[in-house]
N, C-alpha and C positions, 0 to 999 in steps of 0.2 A: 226778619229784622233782627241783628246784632246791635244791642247796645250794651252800656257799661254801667252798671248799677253801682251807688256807695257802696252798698253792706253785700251784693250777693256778685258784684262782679261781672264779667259779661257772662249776659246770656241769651238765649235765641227766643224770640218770641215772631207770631206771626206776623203778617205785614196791616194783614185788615183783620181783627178778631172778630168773628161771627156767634160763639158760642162762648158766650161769657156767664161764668160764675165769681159775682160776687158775694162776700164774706165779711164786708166791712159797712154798715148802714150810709156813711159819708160817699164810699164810690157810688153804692144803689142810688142814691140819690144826685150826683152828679150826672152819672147817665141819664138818668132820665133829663136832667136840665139840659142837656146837651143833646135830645134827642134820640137818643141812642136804646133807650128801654126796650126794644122789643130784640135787643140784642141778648139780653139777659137771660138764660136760660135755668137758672137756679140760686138761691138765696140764703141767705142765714135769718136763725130764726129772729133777729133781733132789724131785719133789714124790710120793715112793714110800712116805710113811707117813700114814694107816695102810694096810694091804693092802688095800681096798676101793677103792683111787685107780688100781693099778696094773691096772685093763681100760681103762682109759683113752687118749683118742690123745694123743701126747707132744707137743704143740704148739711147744717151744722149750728149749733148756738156759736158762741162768739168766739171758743176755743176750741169746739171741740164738734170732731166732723163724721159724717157718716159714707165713712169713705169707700163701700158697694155704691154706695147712689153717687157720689159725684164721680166717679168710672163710670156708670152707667150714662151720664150726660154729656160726656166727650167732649170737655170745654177746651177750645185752644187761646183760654186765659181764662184764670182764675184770680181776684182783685181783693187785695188784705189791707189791715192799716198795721203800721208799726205799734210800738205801746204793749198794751198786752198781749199782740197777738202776734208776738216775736217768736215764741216757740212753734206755735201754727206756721206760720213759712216758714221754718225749719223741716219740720214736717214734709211739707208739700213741696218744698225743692227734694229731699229727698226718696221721697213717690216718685218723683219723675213728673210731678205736672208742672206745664205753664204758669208760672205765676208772678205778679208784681206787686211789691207793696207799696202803698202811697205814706206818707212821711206824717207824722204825728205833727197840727201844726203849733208852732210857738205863736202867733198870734192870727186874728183875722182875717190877715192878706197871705196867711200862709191857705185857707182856706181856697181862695183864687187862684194861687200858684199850683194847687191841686187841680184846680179845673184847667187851669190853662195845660198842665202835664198829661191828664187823662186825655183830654182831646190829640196834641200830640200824638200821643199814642195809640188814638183809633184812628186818626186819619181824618177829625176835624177839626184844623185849629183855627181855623175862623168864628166856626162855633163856639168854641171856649172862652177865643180874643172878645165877643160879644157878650159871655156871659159874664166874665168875669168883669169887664169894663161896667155893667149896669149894677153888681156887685158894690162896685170900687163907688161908684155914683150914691148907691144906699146908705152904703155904712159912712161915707161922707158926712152927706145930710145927719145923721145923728152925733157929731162932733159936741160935745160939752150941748148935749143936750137935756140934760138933768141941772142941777143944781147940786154944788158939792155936798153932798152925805157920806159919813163912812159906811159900810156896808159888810155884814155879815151876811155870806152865801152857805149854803147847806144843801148838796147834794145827796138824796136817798140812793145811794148805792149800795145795800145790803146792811147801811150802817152808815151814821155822816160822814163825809166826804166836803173838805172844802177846797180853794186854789190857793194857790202860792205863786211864788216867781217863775216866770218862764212857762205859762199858763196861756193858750189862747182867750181863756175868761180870764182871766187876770187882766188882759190888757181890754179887752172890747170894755170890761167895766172901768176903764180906766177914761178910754175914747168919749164914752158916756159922759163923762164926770167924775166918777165914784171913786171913795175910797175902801178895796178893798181891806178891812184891819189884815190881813195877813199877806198881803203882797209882798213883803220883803220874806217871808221863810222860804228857805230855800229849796222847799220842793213843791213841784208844780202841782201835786195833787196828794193829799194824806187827809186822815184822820185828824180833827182838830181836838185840842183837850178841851172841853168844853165848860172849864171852869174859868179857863181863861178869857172867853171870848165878853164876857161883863167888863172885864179888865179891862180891853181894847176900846173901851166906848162907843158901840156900833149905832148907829141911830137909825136903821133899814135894816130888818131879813128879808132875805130873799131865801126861800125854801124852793126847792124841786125834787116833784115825789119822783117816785118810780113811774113810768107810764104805764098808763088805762089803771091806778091809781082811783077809788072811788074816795071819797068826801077828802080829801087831799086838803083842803082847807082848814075842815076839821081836825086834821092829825098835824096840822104845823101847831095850831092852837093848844092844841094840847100838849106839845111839844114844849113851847112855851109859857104854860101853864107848871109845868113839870120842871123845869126850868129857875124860875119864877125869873121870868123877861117880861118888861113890858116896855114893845116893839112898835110902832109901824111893820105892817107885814105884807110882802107880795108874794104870793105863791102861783109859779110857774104851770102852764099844761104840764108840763111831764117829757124828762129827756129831751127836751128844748136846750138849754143851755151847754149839755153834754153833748148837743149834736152837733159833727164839723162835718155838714154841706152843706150846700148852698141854702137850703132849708130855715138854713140858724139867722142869717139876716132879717126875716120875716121875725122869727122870734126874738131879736133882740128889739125889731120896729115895735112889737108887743108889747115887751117887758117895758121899754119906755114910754107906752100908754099906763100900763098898769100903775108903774109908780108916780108918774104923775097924776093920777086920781088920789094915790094913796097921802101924796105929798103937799097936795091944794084945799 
């Protein structure tokens, strides 16, 4: 199959891919909504939902690959996301493997245009047509389903991490209700100064640890104790909010139980 890529231009991939390695936690996880999981033959180490991936050999963390083992698993496609791991398919187009990457999305429904694309490209689009359409029906149903708050988010990503513009949470927290305080800074994800965020009037944290995270509740607390905030606080499982597959709808149905406990 010849197609024509934005960033990499055409290139030859197979017709039905059989031995896929993915790299990216959102393709692992659209495969499998898509059916297609036992197609997978290697994974990254960050690529452990759903439980089905995890007999899998760990081919690489998020950047960085161990590349005797994925030669030794003869994939004819390998599946990356854009974002940070733009030097990684640089790489691996230049090895010489099959590989494609799917598009960092700008909001929710770019999360569907990814399913609907993956399927395309294995040869089920019907499949996808189905999944994404019960998607589109989800994240419907939660329209202005909150109550306006503004909202301060805090992603543990080795260090706080919040959104900005042009953010797939940016917008789902938007669809919700919410005000993100920092939706207008013009980058979709950075470092917040953290002296500022009292400034913005938030009246919701929302914290998300790092996943498998133990007392995670306890470390937002303290967080804000340290701080000196006093919040309403919702804290996330863990890599929920950070996750773009299909997966994240489930955990946005979550988050809008949780804060409505927190809020009534």
């Amino acid at each position: 199959m010849r197609i024509v890529h934005d960033w990499l231009g055409p290139i030859e991939l197979p017709e039905a891919p059989e031995r896929i390695v993915s790299l990216a936690p959102n393709a692992t996880d659209t495969l499998f909504a898509l059916g297609l999981g036992q197609r997978l033959v290697g994974r990254s180490a960050f690529c452990y939902r759903p439980a089905g991936v995890l007999g899998l050999p760990v081919v690489s963390s998020y950047t960085r690959v161990r590349w005797e083992l994925l030669a030794s698993l003869e994939p004819d496609l390998v599946l990356v996301s854009t974002g940070v791991q733009r030097e990684l398919l640089q790489a691996l187009v230049e090895r010489g493997f099959p590989v494609y990457p799917l598009p960092l999305p700008q909001s929710p429904y770019g999360i569907m245009e990814n399913a609907v694309l993956l399927g395309a490209l294995l040869g089920v689009p019907e499949a996808a047509t189905q999944l994404a359409q019960g998607l589109a029906e989800r994240y419907a149903r939660l329209y202005r389903a909150l109550p306006s708050r503004r909202v301060y988010l805090e992603l543990d990503l080795g260090g706080p991490i919040t959104v900005g513009r042009g953010s797939y949470v940016d917008e789902a927290l938007r669809h919700l209700g919410l005000q993100n305080i920092f939706s207008q800074h013009p980058q979709s994800y950075f470092a917040p100064e953290l002296a500022e965020v009292p400034c913005r009037a938030p009246e919701l944290f929302i914290y998300e640890p790092k996943p498998h995270r133990s007392r995670a509740r306890e470390r937002a607390e303290q967080l804000m104790a340290e701080r000196g905030w006093a919040l309403p606080l919702v804290v996330t499982g863990g890599d929920e909010l950070a996750h773009y597959g299909p997966l994240f709808f489930g955990y946005l149905e979550r988050l809008v139980g949780q804060i409505r406990g927190v809020l009534d």
